[in-house]
C-alpha positions as CSV (number, residue, x, y, z in Angstrom):
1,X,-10.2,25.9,54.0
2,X,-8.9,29.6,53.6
3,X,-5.5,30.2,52.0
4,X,-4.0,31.1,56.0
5,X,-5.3,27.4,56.8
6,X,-4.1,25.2,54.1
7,X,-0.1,26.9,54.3
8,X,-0.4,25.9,58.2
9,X,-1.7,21.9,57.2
10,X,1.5,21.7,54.7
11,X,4.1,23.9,56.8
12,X,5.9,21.5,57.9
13,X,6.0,19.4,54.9
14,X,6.9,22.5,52.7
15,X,9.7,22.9,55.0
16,X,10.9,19.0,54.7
17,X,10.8,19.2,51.0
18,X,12.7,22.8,50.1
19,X,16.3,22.3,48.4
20,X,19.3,22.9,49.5
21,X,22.5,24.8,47.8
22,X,24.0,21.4,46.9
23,X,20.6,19.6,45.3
24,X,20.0,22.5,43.6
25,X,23.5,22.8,42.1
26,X,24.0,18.6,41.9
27,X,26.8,18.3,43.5
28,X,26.6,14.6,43.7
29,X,24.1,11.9,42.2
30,X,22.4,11.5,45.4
31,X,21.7,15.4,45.1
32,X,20.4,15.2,42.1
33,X,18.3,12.6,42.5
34,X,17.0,14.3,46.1
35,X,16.3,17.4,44.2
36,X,14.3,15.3,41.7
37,X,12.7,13.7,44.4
38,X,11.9,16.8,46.4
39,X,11.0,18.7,43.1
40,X,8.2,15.7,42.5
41,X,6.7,16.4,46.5
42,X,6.9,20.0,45.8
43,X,4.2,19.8,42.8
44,X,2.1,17.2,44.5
45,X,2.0,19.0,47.8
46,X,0.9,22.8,45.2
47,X,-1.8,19.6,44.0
48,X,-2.9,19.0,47.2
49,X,-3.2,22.7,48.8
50,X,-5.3,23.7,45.7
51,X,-7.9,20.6,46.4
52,X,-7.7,22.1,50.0
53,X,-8.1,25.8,49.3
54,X,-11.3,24.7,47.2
55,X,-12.4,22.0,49.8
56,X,-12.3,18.8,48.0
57,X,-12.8,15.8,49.6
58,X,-9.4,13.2,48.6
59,X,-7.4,10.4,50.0
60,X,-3.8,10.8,50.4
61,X,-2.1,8.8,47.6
62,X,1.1,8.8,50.4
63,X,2.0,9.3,54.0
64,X,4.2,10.9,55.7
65,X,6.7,7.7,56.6
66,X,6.3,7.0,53.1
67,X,7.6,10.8,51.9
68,X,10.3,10.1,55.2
69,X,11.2,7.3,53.4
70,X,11.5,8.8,50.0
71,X,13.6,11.8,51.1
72,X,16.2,9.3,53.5
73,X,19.4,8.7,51.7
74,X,20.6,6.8,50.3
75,X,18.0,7.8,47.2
76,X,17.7,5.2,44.8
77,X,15.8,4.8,41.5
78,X,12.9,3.8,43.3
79,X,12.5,6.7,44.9
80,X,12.3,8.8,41.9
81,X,9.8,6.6,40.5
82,X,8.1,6.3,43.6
83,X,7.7,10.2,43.9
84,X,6.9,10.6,40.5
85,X,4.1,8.3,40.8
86,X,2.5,10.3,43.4
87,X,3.1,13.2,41.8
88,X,0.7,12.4,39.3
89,X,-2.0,10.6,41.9
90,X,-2.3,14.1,43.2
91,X,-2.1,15.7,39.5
92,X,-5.1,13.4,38.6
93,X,-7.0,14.1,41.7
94,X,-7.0,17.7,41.4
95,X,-8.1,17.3,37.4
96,X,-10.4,15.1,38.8
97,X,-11.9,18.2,40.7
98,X,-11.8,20.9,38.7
99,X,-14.4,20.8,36.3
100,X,-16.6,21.1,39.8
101,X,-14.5,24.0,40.7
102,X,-15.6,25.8,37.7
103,X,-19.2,25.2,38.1
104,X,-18.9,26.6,41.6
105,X,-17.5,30.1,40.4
106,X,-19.7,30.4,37.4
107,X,-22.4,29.8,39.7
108,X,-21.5,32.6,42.7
């Protein structure tokens, strides 16, 4: 997929995902842990566009009820953990594939 491609796939989920003024200054608890939670989708969905930009072939380690689910207050510690955990699905996929992206560049 070309860079223009991969922003339009995760538009909408970049969107869902951005902080506000009060998670980023943790107002409450419930910000705080949002802005954990959202900070965790953030990395995973840079994870994810990368293994798109170099067309790598991956399942999804969550869907989008399940981020809808993660971002719906009340947040609890399950949440966190939750996101967290996908966060490093993605992280392992995209180490996963990137010895192979190497190879491809050395190669052109």
């Amino acid at each position: 997929m070309t860079k223009d491609e991969v922003k339009a796939k995760w538009a909408v989920a970049k969107r869902m995902i951005a902080l506000t003024d009060d998670e980023k200054n943790c107002n409450t608890a419930e910000d705080c842990s949002l802005a954990v939670i959202k900070t965790k989708l953030q990395i995973a969905i840079s994870y994810l566009s990368q293994l798109d930009e170099h067309g790598s072939k991956y399942n999804m380690p969550f869907t989008g009820n399940q981020m809808k689910w993660a971002l719906a207050k009340p947040t609890a510690n399950d949440k966190v953990q939750k996101a967290t955990e996908w966060c490093h699905q993605c992280y392992l996929l995209r180490e996963e594939a990137y010895p192979k992206w190497n190879r491809e560049e050395k190669t052109a």
